[in-house]
C-alpha positions as CSV (number, residue, x, y, z in Angstrom):
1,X,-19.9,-12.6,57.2
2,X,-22.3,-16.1,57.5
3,X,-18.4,-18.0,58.1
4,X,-19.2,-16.2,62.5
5,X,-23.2,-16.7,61.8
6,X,-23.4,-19.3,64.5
7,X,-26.3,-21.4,63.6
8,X,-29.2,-22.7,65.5
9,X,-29.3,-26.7,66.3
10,X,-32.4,-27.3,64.0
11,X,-30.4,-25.3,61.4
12,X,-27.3,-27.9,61.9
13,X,-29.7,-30.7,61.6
14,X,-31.4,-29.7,58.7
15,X,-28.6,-29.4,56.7
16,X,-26.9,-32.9,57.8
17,X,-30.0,-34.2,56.7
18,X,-30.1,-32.7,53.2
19,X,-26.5,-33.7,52.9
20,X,-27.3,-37.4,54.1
21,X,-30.0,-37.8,50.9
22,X,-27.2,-37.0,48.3
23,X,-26.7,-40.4,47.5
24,X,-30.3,-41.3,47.1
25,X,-30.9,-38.2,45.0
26,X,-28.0,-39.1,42.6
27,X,-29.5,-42.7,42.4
28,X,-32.4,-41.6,41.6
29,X,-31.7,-39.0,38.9
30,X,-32.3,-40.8,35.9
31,X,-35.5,-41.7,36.6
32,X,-37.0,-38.6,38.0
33,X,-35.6,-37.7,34.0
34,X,-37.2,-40.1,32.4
35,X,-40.8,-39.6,34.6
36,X,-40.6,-35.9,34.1
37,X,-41.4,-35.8,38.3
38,X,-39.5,-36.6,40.9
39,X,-40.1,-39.7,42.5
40,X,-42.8,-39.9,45.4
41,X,-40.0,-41.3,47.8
42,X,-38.1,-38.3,47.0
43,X,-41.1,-36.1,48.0
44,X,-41.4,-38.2,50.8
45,X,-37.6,-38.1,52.1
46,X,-37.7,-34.6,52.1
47,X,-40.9,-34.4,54.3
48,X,-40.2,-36.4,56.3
49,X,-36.5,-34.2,57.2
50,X,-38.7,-31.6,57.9
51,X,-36.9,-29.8,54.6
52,X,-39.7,-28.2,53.6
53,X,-40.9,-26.6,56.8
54,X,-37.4,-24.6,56.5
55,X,-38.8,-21.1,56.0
56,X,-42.7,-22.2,57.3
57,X,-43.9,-20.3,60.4
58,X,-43.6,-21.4,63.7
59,X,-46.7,-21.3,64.6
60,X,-47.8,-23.9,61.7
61,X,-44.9,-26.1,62.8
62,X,-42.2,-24.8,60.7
63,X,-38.5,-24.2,61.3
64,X,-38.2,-20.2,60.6
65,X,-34.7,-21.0,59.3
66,X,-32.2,-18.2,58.6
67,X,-32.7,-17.8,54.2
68,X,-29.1,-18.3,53.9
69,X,-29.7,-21.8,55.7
70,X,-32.1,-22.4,53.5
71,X,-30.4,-22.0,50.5
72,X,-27.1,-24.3,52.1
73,X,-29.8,-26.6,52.1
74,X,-30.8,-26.1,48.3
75,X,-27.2,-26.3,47.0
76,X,-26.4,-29.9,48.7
77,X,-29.6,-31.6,47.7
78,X,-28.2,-30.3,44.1
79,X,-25.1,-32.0,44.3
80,X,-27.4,-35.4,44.1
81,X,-30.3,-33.9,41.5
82,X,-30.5,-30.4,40.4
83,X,-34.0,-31.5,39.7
84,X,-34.6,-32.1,42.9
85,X,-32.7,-28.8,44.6
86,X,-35.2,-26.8,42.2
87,X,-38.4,-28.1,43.3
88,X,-37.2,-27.7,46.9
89,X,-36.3,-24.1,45.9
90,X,-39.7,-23.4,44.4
91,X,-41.9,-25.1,46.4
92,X,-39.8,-24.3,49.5
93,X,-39.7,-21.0,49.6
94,X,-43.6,-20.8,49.5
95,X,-44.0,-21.3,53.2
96,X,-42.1,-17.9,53.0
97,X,-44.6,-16.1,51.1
98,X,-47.8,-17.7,52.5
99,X,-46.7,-16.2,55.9
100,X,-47.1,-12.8,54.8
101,X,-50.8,-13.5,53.7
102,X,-53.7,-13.1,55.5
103,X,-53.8,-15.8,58.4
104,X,-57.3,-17.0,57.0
105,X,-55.4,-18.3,54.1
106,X,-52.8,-19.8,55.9
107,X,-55.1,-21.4,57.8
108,X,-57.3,-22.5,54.5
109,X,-53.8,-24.1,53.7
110,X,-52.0,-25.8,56.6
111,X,-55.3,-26.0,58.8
112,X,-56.0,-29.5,58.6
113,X,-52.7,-30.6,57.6
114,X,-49.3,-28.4,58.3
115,X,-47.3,-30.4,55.7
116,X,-49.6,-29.1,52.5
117,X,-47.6,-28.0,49.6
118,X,-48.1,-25.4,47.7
119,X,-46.9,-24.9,43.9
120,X,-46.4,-21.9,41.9
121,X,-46.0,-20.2,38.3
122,X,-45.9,-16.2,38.3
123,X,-46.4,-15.2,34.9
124,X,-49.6,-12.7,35.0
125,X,-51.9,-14.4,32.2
126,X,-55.2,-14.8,34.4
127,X,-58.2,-13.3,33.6
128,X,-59.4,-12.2,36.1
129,X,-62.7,-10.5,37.2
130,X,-64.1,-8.8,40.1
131,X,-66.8,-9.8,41.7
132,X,-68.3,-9.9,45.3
133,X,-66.2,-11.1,48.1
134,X,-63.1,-11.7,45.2
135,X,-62.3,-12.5,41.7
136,X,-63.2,-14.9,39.0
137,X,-60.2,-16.5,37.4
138,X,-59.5,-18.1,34.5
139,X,-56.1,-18.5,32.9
140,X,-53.6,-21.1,31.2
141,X,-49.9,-21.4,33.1
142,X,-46.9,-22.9,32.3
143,X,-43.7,-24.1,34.0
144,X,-45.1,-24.9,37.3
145,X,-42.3,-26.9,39.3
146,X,-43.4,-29.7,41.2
147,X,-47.2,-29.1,40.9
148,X,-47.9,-32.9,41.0
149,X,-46.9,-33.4,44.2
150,X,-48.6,-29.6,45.3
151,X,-52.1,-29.4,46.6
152,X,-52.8,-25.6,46.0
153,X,-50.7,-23.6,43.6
154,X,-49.7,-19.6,43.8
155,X,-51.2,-18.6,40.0
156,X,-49.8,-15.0,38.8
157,X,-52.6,-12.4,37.2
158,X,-53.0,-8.7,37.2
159,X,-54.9,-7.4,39.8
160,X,-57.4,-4.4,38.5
161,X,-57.8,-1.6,40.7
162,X,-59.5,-0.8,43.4
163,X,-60.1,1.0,47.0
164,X,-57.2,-1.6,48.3
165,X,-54.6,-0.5,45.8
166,X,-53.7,0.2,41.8
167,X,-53.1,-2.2,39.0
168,X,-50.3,-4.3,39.9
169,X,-49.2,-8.2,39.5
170,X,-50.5,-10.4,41.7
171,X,-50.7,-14.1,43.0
172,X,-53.7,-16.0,43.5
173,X,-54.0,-18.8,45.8
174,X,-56.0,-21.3,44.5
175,X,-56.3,-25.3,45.5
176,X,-55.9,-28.4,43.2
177,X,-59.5,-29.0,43.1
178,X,-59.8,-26.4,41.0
179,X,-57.0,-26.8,38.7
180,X,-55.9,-29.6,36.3
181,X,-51.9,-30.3,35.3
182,X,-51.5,-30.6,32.0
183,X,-48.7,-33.2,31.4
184,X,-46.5,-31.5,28.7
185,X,-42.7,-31.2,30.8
186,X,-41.0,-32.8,27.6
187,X,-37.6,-30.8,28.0
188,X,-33.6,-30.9,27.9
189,X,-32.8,-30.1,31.5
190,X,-34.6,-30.2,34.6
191,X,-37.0,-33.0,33.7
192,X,-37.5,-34.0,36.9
193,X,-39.1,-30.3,37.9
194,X,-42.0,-31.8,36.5
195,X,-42.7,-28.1,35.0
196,X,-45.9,-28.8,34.0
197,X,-49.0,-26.4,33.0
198,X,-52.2,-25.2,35.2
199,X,-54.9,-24.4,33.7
200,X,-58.0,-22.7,35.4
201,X,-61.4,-22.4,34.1
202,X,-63.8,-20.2,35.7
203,X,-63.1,-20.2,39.3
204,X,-63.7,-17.7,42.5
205,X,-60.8,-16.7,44.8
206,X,-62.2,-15.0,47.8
207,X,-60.1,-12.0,48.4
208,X,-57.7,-13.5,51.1
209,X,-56.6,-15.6,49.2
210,X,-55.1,-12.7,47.0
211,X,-51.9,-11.2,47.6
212,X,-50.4,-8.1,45.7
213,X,-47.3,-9.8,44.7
214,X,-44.4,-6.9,45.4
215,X,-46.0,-5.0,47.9
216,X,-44.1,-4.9,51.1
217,X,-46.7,-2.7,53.3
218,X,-48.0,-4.3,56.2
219,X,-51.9,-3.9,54.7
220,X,-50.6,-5.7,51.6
221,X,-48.9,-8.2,54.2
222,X,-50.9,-8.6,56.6
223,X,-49.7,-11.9,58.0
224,X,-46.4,-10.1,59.1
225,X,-48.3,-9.1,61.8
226,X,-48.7,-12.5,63.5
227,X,-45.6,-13.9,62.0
228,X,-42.8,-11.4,62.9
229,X,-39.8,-12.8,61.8
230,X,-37.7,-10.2,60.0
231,X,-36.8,-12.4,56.9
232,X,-40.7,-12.4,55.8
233,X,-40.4,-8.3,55.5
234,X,-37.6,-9.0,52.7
235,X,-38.6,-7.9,49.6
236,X,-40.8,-11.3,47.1
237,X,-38.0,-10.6,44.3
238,X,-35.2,-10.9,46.7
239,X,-36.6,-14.4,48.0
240,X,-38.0,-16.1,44.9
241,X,-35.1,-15.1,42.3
242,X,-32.9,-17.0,44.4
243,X,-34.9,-19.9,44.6
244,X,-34.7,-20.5,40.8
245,X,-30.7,-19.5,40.9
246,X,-29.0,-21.2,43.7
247,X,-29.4,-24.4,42.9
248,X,-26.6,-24.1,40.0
249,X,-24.3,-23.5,42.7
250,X,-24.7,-26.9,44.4
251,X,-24.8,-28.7,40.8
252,X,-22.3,-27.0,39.8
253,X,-20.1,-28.3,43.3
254,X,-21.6,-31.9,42.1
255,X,-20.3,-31.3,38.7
256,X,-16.5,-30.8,40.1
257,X,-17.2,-33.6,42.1
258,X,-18.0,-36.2,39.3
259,X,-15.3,-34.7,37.3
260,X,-12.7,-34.9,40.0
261,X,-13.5,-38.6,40.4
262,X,-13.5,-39.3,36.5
263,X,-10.7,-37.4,35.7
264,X,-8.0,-39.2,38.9
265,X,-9.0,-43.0,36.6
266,X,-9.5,-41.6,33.4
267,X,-7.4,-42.8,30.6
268,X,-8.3,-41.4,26.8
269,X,-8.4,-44.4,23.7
270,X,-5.4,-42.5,22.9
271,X,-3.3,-43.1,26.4
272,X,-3.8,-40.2,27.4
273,X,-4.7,-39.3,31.6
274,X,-7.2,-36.7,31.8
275,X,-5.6,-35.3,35.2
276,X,-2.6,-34.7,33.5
277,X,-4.6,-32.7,30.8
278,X,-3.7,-28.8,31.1
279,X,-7.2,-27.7,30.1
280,X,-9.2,-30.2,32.5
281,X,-6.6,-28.8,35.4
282,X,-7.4,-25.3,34.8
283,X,-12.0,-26.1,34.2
284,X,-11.6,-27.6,37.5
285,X,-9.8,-24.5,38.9
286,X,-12.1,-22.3,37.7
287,X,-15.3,-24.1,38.0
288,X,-14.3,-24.4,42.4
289,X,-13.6,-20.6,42.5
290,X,-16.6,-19.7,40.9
291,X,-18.4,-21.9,42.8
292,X,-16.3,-20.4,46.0
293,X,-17.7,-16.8,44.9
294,X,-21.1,-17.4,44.4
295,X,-21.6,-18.7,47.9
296,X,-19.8,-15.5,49.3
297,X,-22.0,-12.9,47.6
298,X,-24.8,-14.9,47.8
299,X,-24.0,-15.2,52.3
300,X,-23.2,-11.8,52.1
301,X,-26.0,-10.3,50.3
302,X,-28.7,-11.8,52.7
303,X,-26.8,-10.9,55.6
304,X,-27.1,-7.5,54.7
305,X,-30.8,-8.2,53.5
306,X,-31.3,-9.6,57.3
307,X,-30.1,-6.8,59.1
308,X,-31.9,-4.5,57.6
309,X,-34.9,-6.3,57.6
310,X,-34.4,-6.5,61.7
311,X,-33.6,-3.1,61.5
312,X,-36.9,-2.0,60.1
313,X,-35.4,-0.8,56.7
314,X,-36.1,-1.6,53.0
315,X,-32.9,-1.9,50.4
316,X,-32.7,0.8,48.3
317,X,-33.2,0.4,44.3
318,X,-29.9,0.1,43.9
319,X,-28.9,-2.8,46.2
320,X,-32.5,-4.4,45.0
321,X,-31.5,-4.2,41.4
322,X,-27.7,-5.6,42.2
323,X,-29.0,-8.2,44.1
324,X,-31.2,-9.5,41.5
325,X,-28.3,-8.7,38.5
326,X,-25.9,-11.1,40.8
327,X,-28.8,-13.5,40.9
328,X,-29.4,-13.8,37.5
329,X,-25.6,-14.3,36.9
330,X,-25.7,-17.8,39.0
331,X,-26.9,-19.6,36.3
332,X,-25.0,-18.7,33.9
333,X,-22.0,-19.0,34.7
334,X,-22.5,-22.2,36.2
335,X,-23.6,-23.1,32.7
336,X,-20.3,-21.9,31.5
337,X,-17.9,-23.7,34.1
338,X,-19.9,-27.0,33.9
339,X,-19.4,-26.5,30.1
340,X,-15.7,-26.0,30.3
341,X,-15.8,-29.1,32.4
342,X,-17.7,-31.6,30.5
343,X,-15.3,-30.7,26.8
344,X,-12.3,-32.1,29.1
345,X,-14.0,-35.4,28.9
346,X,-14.3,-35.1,25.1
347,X,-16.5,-38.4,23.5
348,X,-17.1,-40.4,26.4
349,X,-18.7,-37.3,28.3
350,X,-21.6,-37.4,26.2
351,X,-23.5,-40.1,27.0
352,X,-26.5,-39.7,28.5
353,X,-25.6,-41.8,31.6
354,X,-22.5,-39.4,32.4
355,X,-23.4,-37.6,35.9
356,X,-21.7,-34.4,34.2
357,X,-23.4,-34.5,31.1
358,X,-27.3,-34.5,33.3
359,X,-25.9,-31.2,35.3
360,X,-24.9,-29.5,31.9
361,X,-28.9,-30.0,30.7
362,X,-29.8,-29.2,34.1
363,X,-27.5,-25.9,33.9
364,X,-28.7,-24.8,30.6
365,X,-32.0,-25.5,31.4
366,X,-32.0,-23.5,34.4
367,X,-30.6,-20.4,32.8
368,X,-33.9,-19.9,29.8
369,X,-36.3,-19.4,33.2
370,X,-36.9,-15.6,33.1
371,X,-35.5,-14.7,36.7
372,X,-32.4,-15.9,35.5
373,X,-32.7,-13.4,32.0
374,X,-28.8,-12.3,32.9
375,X,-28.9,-9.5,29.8
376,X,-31.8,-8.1,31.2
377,X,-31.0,-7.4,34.7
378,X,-27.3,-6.3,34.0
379,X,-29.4,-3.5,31.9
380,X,-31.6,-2.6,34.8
381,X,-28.7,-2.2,36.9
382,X,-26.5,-0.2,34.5
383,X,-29.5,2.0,33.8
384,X,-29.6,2.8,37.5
385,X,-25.2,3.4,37.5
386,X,-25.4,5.7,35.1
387,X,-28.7,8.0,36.8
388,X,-31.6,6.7,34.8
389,X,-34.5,6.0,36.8
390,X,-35.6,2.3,37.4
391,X,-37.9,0.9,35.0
392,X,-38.4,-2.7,36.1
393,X,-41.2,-2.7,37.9
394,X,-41.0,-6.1,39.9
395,X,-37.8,-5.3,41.6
């Protein structure tokens, strides 16, 4: 279905320039590792392609990209640094949830300077207090990607009742003034997310600046109605779960790419040629058509996403719970193909300096964050099959 999408010029420029920062981003992979961040250049690089402005609002300057573009975008910087596709997927896809808040807190945001970026970690543990005009928060966060190089972060709480709508999650915008990062991103994988922890102590968010996470009404989203691009009326858990899972699929494709190369020179202490090794023949099979798959469900799941967006309609539960299921799945089987791949290079694939060995702790790493809990969303969708009502509440 995306193979006839025919896509816009900035769209075709966008992605030749992701794919034109793949050799940087592989050269500098180690050391966004060993610096837990990655480096300011990178940062840089990628603002400067306009990368990050992919799903931003016209009328702040941004692109207003087709999602599925986006995430083309996400799977090539991968193929250079997972790292790096996963902090363009997080901190990317914010643009895409700021336009659907209240244009005073766009404006708080990109005001003064369109290229801000904003950082994120969802997991409700504020405490958080009414009071006049907004809410007191307070609150310890961890694993928020790329916050060092973020001037306001989205920080996840539960919002208490009132005459605007019941208890439900929420996400509170809140600027790095009134925040600290606590430096603690000591990992396997995904070093250079620079996953570090927020902590807030004590701090008032007016109410536009508060945004009731999964609610898709237009009062909830109010910026909808100045920025009326379908895609921002697709539902927050169809967005942002793809953001942490498609980024396996392009270092997964980088993977095969390394192990190609290594494998056509390869000769084992013993003599023997690892291209001419049955089970490296068939990882490298299996590892393209999985890759190969991914991409299709993941094109054909937005398109459908899209059209009914333009069309006015919301998924049903079902398709919502699928979605997220085939989501989830990314991950891990990447983790298994790239796996599967790095046991054909036996000893020497272990080193630390092997490009394979950095996408298998990428991979694994990838697959413990909780959007990406395969078990649990395969039960959520089997529930629904078998004519149990929902009971995941964020889908």
């Amino acid at each position: 279905m995306d193979q006839i999408r025919e896509k816009s010029p900035i769209e075709l420029e966008l992605l030749e320039r992701a794919r034109n920062l793949i050799p940087a981003l592989k050269s500098r992979s180690a050391q966004a590792d060993k610096d837990c961040k990655l480096p300011d250049e990178t940062v840089r690089d990628m603002q400067e392609a306009g990368l990050f402005r992919a799903l931003q609002p016209k009328m702040w300057g941004g692109h207003e990209v087709d999602l599925r573009t986006f995430f083309e975008i996400q799977m090539l910087l991968a193929e250079g640094c997972m790292s790096t596709a996963w902090v363009f997927g997080v901190v990317g896809v914010h643009p895409w949830q700021l336009a659907r808040y209240p244009v005073e807190a766009q404006r708080d945001v990109w005001g003064e300077d369109s290229s801000t970026l904003v950082a994120s970690t969802y997991m409700p543990v504020a405490k958080v207090t009414p009071v006049k005009g907004g809410y007191q928060v307070s609150g310890r966060w961890g694993f928020s990607s790329g916050s060092q190089h973020a001037q306001w972060c989205l920080l996840g709480g539960i919002v208490p009742q009132d005459e605007t709508g019941p208890t439900e999650h929420g996400t509170f915008l809140i600027p790095a003034s009134d925040y600290r990062i606590e430096q603690n991103w000591d990992v396997l994988g995904l070093r250079g997310s620079g996953s570090h922890d927020i902590i807030v102590e004590d701090v008032f968010v007016p109410a536009h600046r508060v945004q009731r996470t999964n609610n898709y009404s237009l009062e909830a989203t109010p910026g909808r109605l100045v920025n009326t691009n379908p895609m921002y009326s697709i539902p927050f858990a169809q967005v942002f779960a793809r953001a942490v899972s498609t980024s396996a699929i392009g270092a997964l494709q980088g993977a095969i790419n390394e192990f190609r190369s290594n494998a056509a020179a390869h000769i084992g202490k013993h003599g023997a040629k690892t291209a001419e090794d049955p089970a490296a023949q068939a990882a490298v099979a299996e590892a393209t058509i999985t890759v190969d798959s991914l991409k299709l469900v993941l094109m054909r799941n937005y398109a459908n996403l899209m059209a009914l967006a333009t069309a006015g309609e919301y998924p049903d539960v079902e398709t919502r719970l699928l979605y997220r299921y085939q989501s989830s799945h990314v991950t891990n089987v990447c983790a298994d193909r790239v796996s599967d791949l790095l046991r054909c290079m036996a000893a020497s694939g272990l080193y630390s300096t092997n490009p394979v060995a950095r996408y298998f702790r990428d991979l694994h790493q990838a697959r413990g964050h909780i959007a990406n809990n395969e078990a649990a969303y395969r039960r959520s969708y089997g529930v629904v099959q078998l004519g149990l009502p929902n009971s995941d509440p964020f889908v």
